[in-house]
MIPABA-427578 format. One record per residue: chain; x, y, z of N, C-alpha, C in turn; residue in three letters; residue number from 1. Coordinates in nm, 4 decimals, decimal comma. Each point is the difference from the previous one (the first is absolute). Layout:
BEGIN
<atom ch="A" n_px="X" n_py="Y" n_pz="Z" ca_px="X" ca_py="Y" ca_pz="Z" c_px="X" c_py="Y" c_pz="Z" aa="ala" i="NUM"/>
...
***
This chain:
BEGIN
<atom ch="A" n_px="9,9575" n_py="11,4168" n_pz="10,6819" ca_px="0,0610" ca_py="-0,0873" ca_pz="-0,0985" c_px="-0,0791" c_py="0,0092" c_pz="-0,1313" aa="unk" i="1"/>
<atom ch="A" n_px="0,0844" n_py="0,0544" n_pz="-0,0856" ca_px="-0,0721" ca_py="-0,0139" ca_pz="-0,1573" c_px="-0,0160" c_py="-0,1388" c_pz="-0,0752" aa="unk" i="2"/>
<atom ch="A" n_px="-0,0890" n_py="-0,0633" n_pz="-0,0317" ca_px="-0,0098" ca_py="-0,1213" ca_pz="-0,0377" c_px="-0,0939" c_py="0,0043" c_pz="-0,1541" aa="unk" i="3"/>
<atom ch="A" n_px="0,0636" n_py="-0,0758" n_pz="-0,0859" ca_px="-0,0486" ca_py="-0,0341" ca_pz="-0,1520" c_px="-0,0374" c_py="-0,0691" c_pz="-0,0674" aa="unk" i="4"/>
<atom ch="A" n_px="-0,1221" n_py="-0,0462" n_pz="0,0168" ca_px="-0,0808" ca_py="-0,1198" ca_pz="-0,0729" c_px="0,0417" c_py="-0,0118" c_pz="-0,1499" aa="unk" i="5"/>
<atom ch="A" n_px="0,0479" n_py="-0,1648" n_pz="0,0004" ca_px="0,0866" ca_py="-0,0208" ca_pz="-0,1369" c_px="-0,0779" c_py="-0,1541" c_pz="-0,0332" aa="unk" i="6"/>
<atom ch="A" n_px="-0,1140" n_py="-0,0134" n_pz="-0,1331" ca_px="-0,0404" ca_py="-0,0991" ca_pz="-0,0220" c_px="0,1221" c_py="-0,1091" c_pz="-0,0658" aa="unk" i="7"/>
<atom ch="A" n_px="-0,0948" n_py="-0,1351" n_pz="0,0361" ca_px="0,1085" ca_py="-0,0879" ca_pz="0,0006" c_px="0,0109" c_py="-0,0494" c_pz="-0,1385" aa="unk" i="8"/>
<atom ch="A" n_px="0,1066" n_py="-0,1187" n_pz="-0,0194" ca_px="-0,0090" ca_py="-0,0336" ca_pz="-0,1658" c_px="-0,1229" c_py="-0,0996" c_pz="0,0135" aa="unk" i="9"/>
<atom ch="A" n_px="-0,1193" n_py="0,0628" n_pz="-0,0912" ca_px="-0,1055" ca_py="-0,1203" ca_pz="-0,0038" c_px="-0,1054" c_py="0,0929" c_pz="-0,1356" aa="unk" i="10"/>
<atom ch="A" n_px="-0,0542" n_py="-0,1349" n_pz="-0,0505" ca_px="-0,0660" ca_py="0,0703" ca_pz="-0,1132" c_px="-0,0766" c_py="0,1461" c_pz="0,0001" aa="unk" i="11"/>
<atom ch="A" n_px="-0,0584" n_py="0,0763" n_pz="-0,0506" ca_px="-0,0754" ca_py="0,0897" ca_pz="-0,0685" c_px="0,0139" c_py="0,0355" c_pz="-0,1103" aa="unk" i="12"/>
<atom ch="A" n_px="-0,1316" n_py="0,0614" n_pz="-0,0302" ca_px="-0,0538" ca_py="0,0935" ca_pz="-0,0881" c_px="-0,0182" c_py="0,1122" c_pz="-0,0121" aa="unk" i="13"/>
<atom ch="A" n_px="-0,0585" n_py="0,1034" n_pz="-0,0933" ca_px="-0,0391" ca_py="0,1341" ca_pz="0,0477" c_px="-0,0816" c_py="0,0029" c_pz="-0,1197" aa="unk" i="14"/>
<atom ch="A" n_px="-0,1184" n_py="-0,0185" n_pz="-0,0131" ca_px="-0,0982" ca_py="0,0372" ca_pz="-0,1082" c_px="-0,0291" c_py="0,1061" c_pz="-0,0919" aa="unk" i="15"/>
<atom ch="A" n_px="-0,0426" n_py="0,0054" n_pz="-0,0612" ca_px="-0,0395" ca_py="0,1441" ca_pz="-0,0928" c_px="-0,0839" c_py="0,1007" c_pz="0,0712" aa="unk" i="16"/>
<atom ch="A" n_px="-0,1006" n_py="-0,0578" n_pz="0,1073" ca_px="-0,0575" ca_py="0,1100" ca_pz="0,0903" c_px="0,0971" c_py="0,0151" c_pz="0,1235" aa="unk" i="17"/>
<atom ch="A" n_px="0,0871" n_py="-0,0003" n_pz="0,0176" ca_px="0,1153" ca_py="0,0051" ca_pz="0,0902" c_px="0,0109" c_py="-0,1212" c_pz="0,1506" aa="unk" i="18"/>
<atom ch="A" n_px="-0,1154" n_py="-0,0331" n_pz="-0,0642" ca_px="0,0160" ca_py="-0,1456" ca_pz="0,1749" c_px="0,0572" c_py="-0,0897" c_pz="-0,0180" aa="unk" i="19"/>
<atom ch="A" n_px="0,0922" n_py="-0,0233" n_pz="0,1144" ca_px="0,0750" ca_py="-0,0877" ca_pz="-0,0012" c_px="-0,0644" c_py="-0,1406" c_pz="0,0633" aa="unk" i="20"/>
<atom ch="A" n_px="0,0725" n_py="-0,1498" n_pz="-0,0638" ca_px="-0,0442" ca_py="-0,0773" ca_pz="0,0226" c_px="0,1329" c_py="-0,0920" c_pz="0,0292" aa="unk" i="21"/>
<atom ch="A" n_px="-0,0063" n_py="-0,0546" n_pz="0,1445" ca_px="0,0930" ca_py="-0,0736" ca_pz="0,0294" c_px="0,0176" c_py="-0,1288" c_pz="0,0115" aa="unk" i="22"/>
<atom ch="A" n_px="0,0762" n_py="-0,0774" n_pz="-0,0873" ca_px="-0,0099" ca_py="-0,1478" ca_pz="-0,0393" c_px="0,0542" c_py="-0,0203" c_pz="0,1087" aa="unk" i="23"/>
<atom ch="A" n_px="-0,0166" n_py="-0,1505" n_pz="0,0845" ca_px="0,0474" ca_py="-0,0841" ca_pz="0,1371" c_px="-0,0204" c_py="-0,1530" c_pz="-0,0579" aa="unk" i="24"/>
<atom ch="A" n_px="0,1154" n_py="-0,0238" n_pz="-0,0068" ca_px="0,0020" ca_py="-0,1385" ca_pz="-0,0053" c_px="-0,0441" c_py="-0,0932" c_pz="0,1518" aa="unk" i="25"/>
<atom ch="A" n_px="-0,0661" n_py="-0,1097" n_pz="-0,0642" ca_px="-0,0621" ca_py="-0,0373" ca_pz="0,1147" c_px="0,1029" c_py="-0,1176" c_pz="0,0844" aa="unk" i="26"/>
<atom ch="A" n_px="0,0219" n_py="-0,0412" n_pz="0,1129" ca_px="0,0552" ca_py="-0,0603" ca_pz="0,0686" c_px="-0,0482" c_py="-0,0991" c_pz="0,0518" aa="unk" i="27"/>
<atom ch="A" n_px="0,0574" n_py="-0,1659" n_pz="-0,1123" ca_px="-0,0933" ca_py="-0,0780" ca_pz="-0,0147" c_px="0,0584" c_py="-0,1610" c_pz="0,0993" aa="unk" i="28"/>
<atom ch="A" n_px="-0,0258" n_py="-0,0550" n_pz="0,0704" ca_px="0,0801" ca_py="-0,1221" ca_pz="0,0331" c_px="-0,0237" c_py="-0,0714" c_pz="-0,1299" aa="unk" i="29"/>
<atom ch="A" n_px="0,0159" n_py="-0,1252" n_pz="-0,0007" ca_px="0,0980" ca_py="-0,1193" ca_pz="-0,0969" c_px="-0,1496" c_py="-0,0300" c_pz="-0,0564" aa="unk" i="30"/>
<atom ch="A" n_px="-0,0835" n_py="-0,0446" n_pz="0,1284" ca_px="-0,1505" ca_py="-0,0126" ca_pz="-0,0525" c_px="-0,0754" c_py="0,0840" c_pz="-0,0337" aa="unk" i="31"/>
<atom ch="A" n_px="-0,0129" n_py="0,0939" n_pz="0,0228" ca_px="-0,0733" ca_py="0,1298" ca_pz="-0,0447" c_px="0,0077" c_py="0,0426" c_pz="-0,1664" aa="unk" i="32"/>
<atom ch="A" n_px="0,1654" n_py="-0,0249" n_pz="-0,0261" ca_px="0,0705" ca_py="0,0221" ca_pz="-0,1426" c_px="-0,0827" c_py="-0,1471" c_pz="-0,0658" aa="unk" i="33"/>
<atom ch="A" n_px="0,0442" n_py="-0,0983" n_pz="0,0430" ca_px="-0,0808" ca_py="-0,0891" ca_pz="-0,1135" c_px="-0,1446" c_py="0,0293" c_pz="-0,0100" aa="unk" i="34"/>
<atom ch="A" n_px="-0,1131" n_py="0,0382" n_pz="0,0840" ca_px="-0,1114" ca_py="0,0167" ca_pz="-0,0232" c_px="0,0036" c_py="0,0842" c_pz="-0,0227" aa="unk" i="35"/>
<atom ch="A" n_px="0,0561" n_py="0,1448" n_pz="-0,0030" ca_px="-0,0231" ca_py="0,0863" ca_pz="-0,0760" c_px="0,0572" c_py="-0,0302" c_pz="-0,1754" aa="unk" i="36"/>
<atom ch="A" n_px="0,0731" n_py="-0,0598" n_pz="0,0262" ca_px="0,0075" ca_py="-0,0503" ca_pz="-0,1383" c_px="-0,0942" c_py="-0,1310" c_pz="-0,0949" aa="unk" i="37"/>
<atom ch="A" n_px="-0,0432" n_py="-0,0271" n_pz="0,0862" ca_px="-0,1047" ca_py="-0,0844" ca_pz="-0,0747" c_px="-0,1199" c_py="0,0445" c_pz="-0,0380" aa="unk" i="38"/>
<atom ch="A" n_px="0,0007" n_py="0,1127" n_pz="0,1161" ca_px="-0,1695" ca_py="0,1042" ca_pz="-0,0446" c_px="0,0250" c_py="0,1084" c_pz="-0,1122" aa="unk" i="39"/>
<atom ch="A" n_px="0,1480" n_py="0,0475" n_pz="-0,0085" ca_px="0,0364" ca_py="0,0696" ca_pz="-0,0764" c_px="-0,0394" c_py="0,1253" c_pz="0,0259" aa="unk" i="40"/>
<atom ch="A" n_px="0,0472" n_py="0,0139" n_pz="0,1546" ca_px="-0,0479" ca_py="0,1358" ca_pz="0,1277" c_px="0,1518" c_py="0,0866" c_pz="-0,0330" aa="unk" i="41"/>
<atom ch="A" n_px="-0,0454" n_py="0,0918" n_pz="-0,0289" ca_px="0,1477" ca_py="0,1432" ca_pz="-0,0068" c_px="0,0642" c_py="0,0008" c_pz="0,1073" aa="unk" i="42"/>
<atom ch="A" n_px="0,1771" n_py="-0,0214" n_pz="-0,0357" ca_px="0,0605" ca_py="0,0299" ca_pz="0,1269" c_px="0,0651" c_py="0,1440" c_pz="0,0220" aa="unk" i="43"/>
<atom ch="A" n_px="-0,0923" n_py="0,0702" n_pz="-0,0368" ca_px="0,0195" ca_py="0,1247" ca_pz="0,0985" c_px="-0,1154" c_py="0,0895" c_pz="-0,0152" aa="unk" i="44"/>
<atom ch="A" n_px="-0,0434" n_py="0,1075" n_pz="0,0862" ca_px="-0,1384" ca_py="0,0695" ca_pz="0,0151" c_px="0,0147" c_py="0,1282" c_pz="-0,0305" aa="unk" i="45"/>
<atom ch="A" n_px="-0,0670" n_py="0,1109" n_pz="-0,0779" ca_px="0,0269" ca_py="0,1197" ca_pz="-0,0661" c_px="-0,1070" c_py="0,1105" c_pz="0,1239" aa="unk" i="46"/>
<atom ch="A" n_px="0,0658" n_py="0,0447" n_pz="0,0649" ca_px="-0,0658" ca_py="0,1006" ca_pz="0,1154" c_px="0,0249" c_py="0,1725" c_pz="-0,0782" aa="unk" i="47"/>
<atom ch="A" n_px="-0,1230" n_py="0,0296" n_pz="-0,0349" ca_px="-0,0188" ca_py="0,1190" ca_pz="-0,0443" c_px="-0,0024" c_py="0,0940" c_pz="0,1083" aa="unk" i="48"/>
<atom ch="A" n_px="0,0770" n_py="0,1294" n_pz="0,0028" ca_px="0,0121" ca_py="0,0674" ca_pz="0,0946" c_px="-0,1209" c_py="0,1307" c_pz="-0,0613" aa="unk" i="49"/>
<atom ch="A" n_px="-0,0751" n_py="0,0636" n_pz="0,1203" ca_px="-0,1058" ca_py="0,1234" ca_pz="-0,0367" c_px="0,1179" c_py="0,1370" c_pz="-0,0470" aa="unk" i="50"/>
<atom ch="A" n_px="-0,0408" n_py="0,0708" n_pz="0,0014" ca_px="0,0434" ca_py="0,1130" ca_pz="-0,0885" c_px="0,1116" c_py="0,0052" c_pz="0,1353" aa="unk" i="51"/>
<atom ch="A" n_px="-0,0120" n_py="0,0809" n_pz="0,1487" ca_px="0,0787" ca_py="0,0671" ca_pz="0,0605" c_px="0,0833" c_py="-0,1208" c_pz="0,0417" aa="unk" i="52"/>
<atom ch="A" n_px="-0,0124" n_py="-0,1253" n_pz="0,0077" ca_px="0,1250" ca_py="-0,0950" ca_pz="0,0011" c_px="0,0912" c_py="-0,0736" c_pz="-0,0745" aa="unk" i="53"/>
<atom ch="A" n_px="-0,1017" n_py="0,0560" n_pz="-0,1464" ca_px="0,1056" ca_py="0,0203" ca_pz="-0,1126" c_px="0,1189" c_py="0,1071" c_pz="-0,0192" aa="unk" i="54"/>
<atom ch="A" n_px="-0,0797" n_py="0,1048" n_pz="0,0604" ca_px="0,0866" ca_py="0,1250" ca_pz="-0,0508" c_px="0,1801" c_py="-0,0101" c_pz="0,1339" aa="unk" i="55"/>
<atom ch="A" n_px="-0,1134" n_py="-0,0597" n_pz="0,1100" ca_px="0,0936" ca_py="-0,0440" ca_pz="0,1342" c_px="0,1097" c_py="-0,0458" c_pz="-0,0678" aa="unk" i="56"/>
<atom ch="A" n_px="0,0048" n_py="-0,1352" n_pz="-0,0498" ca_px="0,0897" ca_py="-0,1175" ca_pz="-0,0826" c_px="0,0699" c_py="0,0780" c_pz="-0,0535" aa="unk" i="57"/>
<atom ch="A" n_px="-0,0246" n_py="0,0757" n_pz="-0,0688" ca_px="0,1018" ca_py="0,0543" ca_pz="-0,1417" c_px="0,0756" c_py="0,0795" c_pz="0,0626" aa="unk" i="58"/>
<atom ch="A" n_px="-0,0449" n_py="0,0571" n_pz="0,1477" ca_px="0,1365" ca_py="0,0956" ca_pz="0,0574" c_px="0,0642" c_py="-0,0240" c_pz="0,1340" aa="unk" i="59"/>
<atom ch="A" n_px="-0,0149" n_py="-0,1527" n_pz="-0,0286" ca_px="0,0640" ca_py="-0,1152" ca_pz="0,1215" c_px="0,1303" c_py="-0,0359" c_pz="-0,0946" aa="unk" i="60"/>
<atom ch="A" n_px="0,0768" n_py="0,0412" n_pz="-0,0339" ca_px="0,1340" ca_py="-0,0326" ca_pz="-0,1107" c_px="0,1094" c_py="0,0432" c_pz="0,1026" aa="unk" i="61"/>
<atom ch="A" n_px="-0,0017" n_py="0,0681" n_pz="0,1324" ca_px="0,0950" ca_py="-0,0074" ca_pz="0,0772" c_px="0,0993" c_py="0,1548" c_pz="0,0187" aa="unk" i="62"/>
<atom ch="A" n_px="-0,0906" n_py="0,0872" n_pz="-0,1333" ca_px="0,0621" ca_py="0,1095" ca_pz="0,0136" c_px="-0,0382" c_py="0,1205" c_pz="0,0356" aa="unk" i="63"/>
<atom ch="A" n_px="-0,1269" n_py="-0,0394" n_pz="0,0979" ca_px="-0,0893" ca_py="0,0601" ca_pz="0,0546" c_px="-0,0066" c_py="-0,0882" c_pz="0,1359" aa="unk" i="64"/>
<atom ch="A" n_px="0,0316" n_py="0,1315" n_pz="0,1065" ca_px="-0,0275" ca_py="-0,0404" ca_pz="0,1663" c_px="-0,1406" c_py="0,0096" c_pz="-0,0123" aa="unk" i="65"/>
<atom ch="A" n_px="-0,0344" n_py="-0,1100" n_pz="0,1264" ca_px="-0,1640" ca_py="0,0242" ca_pz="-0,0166" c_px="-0,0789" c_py="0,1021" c_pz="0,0618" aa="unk" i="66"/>
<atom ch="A" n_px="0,0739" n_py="0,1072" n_pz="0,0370" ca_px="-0,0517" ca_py="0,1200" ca_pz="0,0361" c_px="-0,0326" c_py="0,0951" c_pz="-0,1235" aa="unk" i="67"/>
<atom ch="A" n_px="0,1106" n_py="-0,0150" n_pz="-0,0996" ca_px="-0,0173" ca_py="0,0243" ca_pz="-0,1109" c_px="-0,1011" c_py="-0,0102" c_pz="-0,0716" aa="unk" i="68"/>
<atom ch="A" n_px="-0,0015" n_py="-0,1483" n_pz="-0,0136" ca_px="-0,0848" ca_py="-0,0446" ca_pz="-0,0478" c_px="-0,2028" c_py="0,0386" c_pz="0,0614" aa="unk" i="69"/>
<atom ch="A" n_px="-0,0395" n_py="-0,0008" n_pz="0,0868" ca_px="-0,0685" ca_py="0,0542" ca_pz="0,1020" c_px="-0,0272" c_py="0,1322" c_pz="-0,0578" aa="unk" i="70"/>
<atom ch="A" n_px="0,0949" n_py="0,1172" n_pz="-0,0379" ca_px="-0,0791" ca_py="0,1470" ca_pz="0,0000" c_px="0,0072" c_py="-0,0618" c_pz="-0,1604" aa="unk" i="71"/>
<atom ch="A" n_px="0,0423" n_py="-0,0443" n_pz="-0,1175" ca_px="-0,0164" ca_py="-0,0242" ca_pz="-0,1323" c_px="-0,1444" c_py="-0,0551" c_pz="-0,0094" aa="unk" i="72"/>
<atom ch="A" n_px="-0,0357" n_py="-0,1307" n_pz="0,0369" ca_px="-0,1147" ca_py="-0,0148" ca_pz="0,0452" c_px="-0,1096" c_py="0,0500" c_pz="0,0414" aa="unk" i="73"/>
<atom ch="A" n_px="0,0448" n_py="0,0979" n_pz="0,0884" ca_px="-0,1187" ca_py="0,1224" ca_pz="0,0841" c_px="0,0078" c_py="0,0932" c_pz="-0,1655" aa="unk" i="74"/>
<atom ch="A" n_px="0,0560" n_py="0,0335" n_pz="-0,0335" ca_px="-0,0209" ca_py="0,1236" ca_pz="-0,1129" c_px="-0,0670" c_py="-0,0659" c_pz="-0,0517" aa="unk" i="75"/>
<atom ch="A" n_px="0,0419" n_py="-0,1006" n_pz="-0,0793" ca_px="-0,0370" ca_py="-0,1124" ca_pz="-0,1285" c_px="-0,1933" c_py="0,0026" c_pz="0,0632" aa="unk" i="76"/>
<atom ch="A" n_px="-0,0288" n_py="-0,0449" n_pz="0,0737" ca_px="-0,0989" ca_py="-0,0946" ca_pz="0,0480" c_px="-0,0938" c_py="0,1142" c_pz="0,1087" aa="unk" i="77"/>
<atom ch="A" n_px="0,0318" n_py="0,0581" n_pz="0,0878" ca_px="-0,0154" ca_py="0,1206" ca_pz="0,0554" c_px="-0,1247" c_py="-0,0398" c_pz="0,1163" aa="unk" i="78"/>
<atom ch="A" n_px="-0,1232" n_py="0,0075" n_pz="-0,0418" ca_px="-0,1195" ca_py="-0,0075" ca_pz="0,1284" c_px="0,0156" c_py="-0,1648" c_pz="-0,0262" aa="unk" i="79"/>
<atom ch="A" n_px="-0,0363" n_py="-0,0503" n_pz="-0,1452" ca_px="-0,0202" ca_py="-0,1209" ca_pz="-0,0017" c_px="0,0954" c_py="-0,1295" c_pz="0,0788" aa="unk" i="80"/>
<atom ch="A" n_px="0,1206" n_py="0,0735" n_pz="-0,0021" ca_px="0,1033" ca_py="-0,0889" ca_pz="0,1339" c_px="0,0176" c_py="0,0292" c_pz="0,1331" aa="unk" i="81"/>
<atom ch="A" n_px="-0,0765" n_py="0,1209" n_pz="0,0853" ca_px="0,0045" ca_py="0,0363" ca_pz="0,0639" c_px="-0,0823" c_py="-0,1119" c_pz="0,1472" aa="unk" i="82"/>
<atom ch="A" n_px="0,0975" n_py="-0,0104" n_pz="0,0776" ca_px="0,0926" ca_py="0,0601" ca_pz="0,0475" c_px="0,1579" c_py="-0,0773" c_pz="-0,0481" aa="unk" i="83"/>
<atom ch="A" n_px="0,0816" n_py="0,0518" n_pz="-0,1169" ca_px="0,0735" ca_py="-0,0065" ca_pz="-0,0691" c_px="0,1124" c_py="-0,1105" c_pz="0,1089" aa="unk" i="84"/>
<atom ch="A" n_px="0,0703" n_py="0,0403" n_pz="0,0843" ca_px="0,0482" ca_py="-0,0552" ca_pz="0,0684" c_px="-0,0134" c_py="-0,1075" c_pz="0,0703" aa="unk" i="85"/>
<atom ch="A" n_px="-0,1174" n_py="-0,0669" n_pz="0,0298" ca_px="-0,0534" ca_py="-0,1081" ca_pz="0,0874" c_px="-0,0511" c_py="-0,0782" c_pz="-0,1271" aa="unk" i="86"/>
<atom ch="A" n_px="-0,0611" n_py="0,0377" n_pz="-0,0962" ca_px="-0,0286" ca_py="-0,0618" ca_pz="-0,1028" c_px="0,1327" c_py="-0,1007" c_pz="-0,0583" aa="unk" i="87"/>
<atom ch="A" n_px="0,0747" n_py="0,1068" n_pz="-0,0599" ca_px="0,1287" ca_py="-0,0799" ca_pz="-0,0870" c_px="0,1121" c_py="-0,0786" c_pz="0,1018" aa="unk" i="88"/>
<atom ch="A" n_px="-0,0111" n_py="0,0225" n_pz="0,0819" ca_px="0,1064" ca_py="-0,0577" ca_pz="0,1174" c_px="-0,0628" c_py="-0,1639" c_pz="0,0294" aa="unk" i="89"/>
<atom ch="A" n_px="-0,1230" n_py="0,0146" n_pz="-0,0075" ca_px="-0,0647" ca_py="-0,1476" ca_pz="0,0282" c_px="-0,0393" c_py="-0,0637" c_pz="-0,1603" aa="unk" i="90"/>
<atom ch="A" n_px="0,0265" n_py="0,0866" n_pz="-0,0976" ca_px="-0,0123" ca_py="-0,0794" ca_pz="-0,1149" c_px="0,1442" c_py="-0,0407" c_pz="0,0030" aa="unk" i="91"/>
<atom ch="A" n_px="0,0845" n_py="0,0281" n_pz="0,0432" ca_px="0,1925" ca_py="-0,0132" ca_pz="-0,0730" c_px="-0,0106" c_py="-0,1140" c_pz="0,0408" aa="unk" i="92"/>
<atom ch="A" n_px="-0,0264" n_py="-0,0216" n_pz="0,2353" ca_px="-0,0230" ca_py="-0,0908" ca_pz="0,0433" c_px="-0,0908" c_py="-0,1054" c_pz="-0,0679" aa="unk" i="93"/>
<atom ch="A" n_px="-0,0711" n_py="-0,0224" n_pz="-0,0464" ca_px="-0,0545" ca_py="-0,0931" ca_pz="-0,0789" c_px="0,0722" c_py="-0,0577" c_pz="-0,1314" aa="unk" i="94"/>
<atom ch="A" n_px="0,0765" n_py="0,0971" n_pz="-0,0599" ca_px="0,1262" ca_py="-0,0360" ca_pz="-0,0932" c_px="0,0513" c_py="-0,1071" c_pz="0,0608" aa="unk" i="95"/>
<atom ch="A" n_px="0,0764" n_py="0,0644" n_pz="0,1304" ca_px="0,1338" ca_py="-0,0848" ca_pz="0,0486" c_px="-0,0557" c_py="-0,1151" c_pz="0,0435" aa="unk" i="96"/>
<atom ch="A" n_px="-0,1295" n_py="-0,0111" n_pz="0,0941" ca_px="-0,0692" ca_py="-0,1507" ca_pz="0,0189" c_px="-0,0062" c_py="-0,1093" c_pz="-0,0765" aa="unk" i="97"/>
<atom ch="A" n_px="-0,0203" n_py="0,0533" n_pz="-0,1115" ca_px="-0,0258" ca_py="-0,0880" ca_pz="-0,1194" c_px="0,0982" c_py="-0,0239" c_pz="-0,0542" aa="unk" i="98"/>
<atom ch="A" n_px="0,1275" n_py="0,0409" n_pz="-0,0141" ca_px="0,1468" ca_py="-0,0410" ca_pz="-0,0031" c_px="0,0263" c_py="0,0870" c_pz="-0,1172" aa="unk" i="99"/>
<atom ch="A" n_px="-0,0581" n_py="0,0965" n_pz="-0,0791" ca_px="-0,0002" ca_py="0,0836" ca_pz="-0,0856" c_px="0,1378" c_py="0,0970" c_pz="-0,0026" aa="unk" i="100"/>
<atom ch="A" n_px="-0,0418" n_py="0,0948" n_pz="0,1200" ca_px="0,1103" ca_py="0,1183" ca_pz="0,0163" c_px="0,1125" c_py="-0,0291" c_pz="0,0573" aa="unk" i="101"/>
<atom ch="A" n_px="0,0611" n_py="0,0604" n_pz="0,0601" ca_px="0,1353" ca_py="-0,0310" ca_pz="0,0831" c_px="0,0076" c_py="0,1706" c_pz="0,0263" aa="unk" i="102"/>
<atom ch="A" n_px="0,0700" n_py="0,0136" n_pz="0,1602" ca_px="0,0025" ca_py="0,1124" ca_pz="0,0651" c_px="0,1121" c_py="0,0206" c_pz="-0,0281" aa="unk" i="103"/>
<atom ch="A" n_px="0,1097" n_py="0,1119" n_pz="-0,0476" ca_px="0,1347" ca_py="-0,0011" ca_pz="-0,0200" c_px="0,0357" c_py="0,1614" c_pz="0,0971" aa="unk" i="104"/>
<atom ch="A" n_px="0,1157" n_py="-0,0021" n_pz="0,0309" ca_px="0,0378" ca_py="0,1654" ca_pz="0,0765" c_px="0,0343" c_py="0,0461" c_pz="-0,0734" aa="unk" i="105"/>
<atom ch="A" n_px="0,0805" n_py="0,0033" n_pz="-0,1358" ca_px="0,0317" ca_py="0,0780" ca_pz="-0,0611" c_px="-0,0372" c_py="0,0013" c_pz="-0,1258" aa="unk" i="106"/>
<atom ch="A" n_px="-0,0634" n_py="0,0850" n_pz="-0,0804" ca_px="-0,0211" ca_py="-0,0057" ca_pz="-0,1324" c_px="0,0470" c_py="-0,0569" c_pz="-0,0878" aa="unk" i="107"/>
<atom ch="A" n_px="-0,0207" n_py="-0,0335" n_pz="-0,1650" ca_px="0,0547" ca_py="0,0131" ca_pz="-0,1280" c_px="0,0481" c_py="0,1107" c_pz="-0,0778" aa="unk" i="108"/>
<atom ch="A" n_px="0,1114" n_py="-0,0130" n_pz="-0,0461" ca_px="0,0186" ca_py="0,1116" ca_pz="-0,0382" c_px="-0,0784" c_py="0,0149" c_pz="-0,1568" aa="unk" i="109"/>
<atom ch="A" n_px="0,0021" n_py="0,0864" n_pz="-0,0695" ca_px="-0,0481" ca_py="0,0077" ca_pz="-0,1403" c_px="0,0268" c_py="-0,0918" c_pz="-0,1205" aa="unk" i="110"/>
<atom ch="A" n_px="0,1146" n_py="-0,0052" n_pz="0,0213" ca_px="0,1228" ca_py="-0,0806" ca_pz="-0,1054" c_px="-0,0848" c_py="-0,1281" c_pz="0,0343" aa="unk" i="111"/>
<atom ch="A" n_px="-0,0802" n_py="-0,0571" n_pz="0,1110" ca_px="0,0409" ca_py="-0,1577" ca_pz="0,0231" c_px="-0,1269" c_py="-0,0813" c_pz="-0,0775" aa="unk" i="112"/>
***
């Protein structure tokens, strides 16, 4: 089964040195929101991604299977991601944990 990591609608960035940084709004009960509002605490947290889970992000758009994605990576990144496959498969998984990615079967097409 071919499957295509497709990030979800939620903030980012992409910096001038190319890392991406992913805004998450925080998920606050009724009390949490007033004291965070009285301390004048940010409601949402900016998670800077390192270089190879930046470069990950930017080719999680859905039009890339993640096998695909996997030898792009291995070229891109080469000894330093190695072992290419066990590496990025448990970073995607860490995407989808965190409610980030979404697994789809069939691609995007270009147009979308």
């Amino acid at each position: 089964m071919t499957v295509f990591p497709v990030r979800v609608e939620v903030g980012w960035e992409e910096l001038e040195s190319e890392q991406v940084v992913i805004i998450v709004n925080k998920e606050l009960s009724a009390l949490e929101e007033r004291v965070a509002n009285f301390l004048g605490a940010p409601k949402s947290v900016r998670r800077p991604l390192d270089e190879m889970n930046s470069k990950l992000w930017m080719l999680m758009d859905g039009k890339m299977s993640v096998n695909q994605i996997v030898a792009e990576m291995d070229r891109i990144f080469a000894e330093k991601i190695a072992p290419a496959p066990e590496r990025i498969n448990r970073s995607i998984a860490d995407f989808v944990n965190m409610g980030l990615v979404e697994l789809h079967q069939t691609g995007f097409d270009e147009e979308e």
